[in-house]
N, C-alpha and C positions, 0 to 999 in steps of 0.2 A: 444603663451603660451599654455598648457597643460590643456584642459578643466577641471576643476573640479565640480564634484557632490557629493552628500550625499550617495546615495547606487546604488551599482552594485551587478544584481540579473544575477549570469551564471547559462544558465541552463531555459529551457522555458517549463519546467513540474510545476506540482500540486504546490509543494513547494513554486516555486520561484514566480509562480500565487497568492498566498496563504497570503505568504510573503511581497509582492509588496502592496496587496488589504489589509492587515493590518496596514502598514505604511503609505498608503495613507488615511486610515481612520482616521489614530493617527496625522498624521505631514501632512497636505494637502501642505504645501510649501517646502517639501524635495523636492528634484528632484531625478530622482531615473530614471536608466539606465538595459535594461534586454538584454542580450545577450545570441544568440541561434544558434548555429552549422548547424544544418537541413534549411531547406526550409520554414518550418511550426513551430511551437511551439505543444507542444504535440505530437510528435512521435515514443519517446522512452516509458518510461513504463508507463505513461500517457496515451498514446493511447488506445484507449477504444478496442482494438483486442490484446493489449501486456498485460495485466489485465484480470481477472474476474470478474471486477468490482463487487467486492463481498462486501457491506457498512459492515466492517467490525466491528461485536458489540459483540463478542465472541457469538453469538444466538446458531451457528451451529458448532462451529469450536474448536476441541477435544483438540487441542493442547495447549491453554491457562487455560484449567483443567483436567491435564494428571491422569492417572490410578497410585496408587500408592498402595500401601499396608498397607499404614494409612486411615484416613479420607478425602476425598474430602477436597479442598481449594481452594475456589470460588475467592480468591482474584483476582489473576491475570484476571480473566473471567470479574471481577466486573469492575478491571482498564479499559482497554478496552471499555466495555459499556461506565463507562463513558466519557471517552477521545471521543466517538462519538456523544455522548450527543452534547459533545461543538459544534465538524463539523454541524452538525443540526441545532444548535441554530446560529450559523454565518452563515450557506446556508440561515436558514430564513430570517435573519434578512437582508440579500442581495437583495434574492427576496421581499419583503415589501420594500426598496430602490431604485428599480429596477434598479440596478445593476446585477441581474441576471435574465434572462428570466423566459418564464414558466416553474414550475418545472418538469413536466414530460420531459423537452427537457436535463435533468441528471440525473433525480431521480426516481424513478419508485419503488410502493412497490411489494416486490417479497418476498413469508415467506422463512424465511430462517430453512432448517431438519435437521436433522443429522439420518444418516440409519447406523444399525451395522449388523450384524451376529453373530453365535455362540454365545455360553451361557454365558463364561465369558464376551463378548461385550457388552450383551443383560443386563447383569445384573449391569455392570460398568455403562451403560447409563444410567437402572435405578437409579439408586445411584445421579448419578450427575443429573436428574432431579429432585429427593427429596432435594438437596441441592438448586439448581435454583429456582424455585417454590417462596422458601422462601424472595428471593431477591428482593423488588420494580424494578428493572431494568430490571426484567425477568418475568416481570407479565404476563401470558396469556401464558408461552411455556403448553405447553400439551406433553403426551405421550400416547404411546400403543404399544404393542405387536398384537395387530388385524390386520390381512391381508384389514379386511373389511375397518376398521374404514385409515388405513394408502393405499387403493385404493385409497380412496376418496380423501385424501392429493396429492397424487404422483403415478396414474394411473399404469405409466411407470415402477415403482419399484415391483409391483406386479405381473403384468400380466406374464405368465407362471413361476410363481417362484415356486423351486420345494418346494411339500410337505413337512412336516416335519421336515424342518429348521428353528433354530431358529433365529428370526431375530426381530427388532423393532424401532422404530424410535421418536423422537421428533420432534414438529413443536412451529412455532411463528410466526403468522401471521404478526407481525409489523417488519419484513426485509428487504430490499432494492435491488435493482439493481443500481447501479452508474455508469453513463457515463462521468468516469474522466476527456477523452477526452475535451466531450463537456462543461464539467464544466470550465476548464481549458483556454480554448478557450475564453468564456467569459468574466471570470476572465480579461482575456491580453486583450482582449476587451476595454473593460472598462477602465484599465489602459491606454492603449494607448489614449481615448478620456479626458483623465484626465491630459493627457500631458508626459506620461509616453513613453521614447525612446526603443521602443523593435527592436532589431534590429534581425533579422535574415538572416542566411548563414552568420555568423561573430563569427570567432574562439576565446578565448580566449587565447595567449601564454605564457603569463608569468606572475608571481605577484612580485612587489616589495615594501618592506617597505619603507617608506620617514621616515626622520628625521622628519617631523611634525607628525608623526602617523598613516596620510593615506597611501593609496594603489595606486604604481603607476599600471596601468593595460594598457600589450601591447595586441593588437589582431590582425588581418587582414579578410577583407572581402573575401568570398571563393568564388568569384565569378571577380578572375581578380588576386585575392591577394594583393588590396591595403592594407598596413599597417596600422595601427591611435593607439593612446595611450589617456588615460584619467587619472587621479584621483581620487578615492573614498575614503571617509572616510569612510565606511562601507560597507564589501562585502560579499554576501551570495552563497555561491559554493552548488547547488542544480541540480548538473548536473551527478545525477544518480553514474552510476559505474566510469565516470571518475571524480567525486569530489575526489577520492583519488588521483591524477596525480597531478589535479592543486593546492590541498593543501599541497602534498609535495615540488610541486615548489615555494609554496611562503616562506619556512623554517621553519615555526613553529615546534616547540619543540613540542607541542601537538602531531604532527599527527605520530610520531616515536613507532614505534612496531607495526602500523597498517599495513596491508596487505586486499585484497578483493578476495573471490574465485570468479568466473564465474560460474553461473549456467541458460543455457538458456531453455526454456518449448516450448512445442507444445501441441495445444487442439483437438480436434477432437469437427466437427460443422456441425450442419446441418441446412436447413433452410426449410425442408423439412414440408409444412403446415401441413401435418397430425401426423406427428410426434411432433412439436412444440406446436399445439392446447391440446398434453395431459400432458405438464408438464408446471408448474408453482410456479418454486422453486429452490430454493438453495441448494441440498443435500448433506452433506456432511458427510466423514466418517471417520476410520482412515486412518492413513500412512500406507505404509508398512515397516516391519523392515529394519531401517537403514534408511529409507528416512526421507530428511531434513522435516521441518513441512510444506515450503511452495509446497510440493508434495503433500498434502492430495489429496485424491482423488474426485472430488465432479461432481453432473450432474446439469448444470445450463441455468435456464433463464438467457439471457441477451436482452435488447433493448440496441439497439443505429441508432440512427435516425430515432427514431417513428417504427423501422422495429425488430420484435423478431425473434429471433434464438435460439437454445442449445448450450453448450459446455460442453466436458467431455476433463477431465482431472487435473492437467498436465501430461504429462510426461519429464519426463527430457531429456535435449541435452547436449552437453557440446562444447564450445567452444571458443579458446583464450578470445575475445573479453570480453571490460567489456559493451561495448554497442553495442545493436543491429546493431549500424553503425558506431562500433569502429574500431581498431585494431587490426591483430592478435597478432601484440607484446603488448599488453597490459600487459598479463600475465606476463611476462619474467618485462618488462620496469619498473612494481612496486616496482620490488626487491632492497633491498638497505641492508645495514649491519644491519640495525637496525630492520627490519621484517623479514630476512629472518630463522631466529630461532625459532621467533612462527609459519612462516608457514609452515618450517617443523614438527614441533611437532603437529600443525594440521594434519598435511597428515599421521603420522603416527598414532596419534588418530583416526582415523576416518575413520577405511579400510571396514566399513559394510557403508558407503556415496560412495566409489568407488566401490563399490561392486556393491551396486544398482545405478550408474549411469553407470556403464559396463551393468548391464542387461537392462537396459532404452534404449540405444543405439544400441542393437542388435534386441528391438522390429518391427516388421515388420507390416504394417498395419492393417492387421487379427490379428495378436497377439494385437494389442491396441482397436481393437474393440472386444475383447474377452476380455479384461478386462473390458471393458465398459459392457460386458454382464453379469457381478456379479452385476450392478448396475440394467439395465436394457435387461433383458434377452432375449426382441422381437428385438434388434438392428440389423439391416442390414447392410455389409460391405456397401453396395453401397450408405446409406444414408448422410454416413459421411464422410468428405475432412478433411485433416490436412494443420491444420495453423502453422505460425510460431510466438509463442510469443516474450515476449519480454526478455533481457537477467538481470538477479538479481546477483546483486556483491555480495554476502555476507559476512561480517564482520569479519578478521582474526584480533584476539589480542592478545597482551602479558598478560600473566595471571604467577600471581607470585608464586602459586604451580605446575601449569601444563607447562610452557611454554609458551603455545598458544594457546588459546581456537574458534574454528569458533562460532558465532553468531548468532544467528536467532534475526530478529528484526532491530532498527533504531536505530540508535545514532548519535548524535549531537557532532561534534570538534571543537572547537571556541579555537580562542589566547586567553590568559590569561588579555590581554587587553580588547578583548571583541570585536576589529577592524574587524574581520574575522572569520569567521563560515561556516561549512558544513555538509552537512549530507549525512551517509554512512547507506548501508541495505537497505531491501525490505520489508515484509510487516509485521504488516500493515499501511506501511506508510502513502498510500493516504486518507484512511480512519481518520485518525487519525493525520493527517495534520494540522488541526487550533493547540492541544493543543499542539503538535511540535515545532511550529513556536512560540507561546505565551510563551512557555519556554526560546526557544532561544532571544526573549525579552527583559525578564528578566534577564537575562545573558549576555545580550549582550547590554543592554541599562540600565542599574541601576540607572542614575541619572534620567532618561524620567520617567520611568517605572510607578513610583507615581501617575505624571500628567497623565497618560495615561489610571489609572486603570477606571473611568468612565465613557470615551468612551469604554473600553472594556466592561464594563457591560451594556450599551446601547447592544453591538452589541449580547452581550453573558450574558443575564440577570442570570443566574446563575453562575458565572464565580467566580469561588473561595470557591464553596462549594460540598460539597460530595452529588449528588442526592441522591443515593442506602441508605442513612442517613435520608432521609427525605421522607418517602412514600408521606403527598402531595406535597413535590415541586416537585419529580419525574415524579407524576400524572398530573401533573399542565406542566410540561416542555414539558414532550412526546405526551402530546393530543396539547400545544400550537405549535411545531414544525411540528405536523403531520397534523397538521389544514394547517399550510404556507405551506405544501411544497403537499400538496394533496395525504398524504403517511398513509397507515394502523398507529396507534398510537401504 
């Protein structure tokens, strides 16, 4: 007979780590099945080299409170913080369980800037730090237009910068560096010791519906190609850019009109000690015209495994594949009757996205560290090697004035039954992953959800309230989380 289980997790990233470590907190007697294509779990955009592992809380990042010709509107900037609030308050609550190791072996506090240029930059920034300021969630950003006072933050952004430009920057000393990777790892860790089947180098091929409402799920091991099939009453497709494949192969009505672009990145990195001892930050600035938001430009710390290095970048690649270690036909393989109208009305919307990923692709390594040198002007070709990130599907839909609108951002497909869910889009997923998964929950578990809500606020003592509404539980959450995880508050 056909083994059955409660949930099958595809996909051995953040998500399904995430995912797994929630339900086993909520239902310790599910059984619960993960399945992972690679060698390792964390490979694809998980891995702490395919990321920027940037803990994303809008601190630095221009695109969640864009320049407009009205007033500034903090909202989106404010979601975000708090959506990282909760990942914070679940890291903690891990580590105090010890469930997750020491925190600096994922967490690391790193301020997070934002650096502009030119006067209309320079004055847009101000603007939106007079807005910031005023938010409990953004207590302590600072700013300045001083070469002196922004030396001292971010050595590197100074040093021979020409005269008489106008330039200035914000800081927040309470930012992060995440080592998704290692987070992740633990995560499955844990699960596995908790009785949790991860199986890796085992494909997922097919999904089918059963007349009882579960999932039947065929796969084969990639190592020989044995066959096996199981049962799930509930399955969570977290497997990156090919969660669009496998949830069109299991028929849901939901996932019709969706399509994913390909967009892959490369950083430029050094590890070069005397270069890496003078920055200590997350700098980040605008896009350039026409680039998607997850282009922004930024010069960053990162640790992973105890070991710091830089990264500047991205810049964009492009290539079939929806995963770094997918297919070339992927791109082509999406197509069906039902997306492929929005994604051409994308591609013809959007000729300044291929504009700039034609000029992304004709850069040459001196040309990428010539951009590097608007950030930091003393950079030597010979200090920095390019990496290969990792590959971001992003999100083509049917939009009922436009056709088809591309996406920035995540979104969640689940049946309408609630049996099956996925999630499509890049960032900022990882960051923003406990309040993802705690949605899909909810949606996905209606009759649990109730019984479940006080183990969730165990693990996420604030869990259902608006911090940035409540200056002391804000002050109370971010000094209680920064205290567990050994991070600036």
């Amino acid at each position: 007979m056909t083994e059955s289980v409660d949930v099958v997790l595809i996909g051995g990233g953040i998500m399904s780590a995430t995912l797994g470590t929630l339900l086993h907190e909520l239902q310790p007697d599910w059984k619960i099945v993960a399945f992972e294509r690679l060698s390792d779990v964390a490979q694809e955009s998980s891995n702490p080299w395919n990321n920027a592992g940037t803990g994303h809380a809008a601190l630095c990042e221009l695109n969640y409170m864009p320049q407009t010709d009205g007033p500034l509107d903090p909202a989106k900037a404010i979601s975000i913080n708090e959506q990282f609030q909760q990942s914070r308050q679940f890291w903690s609550s891990l580590v105090e369980k010890g469930v997750l190791d020491a925190p600096s072996t994922f967490i690391n506090a790193t301020p997070h800037m934002t650096f502009v240029r030119g006067e209309k930059d320079v004055a847009y920034l101000k603007d939106r730090y007079e807005v910031l300021k005023q938010e409990p969630l953004f207590e302590g950003i600072e700013f300045s237009e001083d070469s002196r006072v922004i030396n001292q933050w971010a050595p590197l952004l100074m040093q021979k910068r020409r005269k008489g430009e106008p330039f200035a920057a914000t800081r927040v000393p309470a930012g992060t560096d995440v080592d998704f990777g290692a987070l992740t790892h633990q995560l499955f860790d844990h699960l596995r010791d908790a009785g949790t089947q991860v199986l890796t180098n085992h494909e997922v091929r097919s999904l089918k519906k059963q007349k009882d409402g579960s999932w039947n799920i065929k796969y084969r091991n990639a190592l020989g190609h044995t066959p096996g099939r199981l049962n799930a009453k509930f399955v969570f497709v977290g497997a990156g850019g090919w969660a669009l494949k496998l949830l069109q192969r299991s028929g849901i009505p939901e996932i019709k009109g969706y399509g994913v672009f390909p967009i892959g990145g490369q950083f430029l990195k050094t590890t070069n000690p005397a270069v890496v001892s003078q920055h200590k930050a997350k700098v980040y600035s605008q896009a350039s015209v026409g680039a998607p938001p997850m282009s922004v430009p930024h010069l960053d710390t990162r640790v992973v495994d105890g070991e710091a290095s830089l990264l500047f970048g991205p810049f964009a690649t492009f290539s079939p594949k929806f995963l770094k270690n997918g297919s070339i036909l992927d791109i082509v393989s999406q197509v069906r009757a039902h997306n492929l109208w929005p994604m051409l009305r994308v591609a013809f919307a959007n000729p300044d996205l291929i504009t700039y990923l034609l000029g992304e692709l004709t850069k040459t390594h001196g040309k990428k560290v010539d951009s590097l040198r608007v950030f930091m002007p003393t950079a030597k070709d010979e200090d920095w090697t390019l990496i290969q990130a990792g590959q971001r599907a992003q999100v083509m839909k049917k939009d009922p004035k436009k056709g088809g609108v591309l996406q920035f951002g995540t979104e969640v497909v689940s049946a309408a039954d609630g049996s099956i869910a996925g999630l499509l889009g890049a960032s900022p997923g990882a960051s923003t992953a406990v309040p993802i998964m705690l949605q899909l929950l909810k949606s996905c578990f209606p009759e649990q959800y109730g019984a479940w809500e006080p183990t969730l606020r165990d693990l996420i003592p604030t869990y259902g309230q608006k911090l940035n509404e409540d200056p002391a539980a804000a002050d109370e959450s971010m000094s209680a989380t920064a205290d567990a995880l050994n991070i600036a508050k």
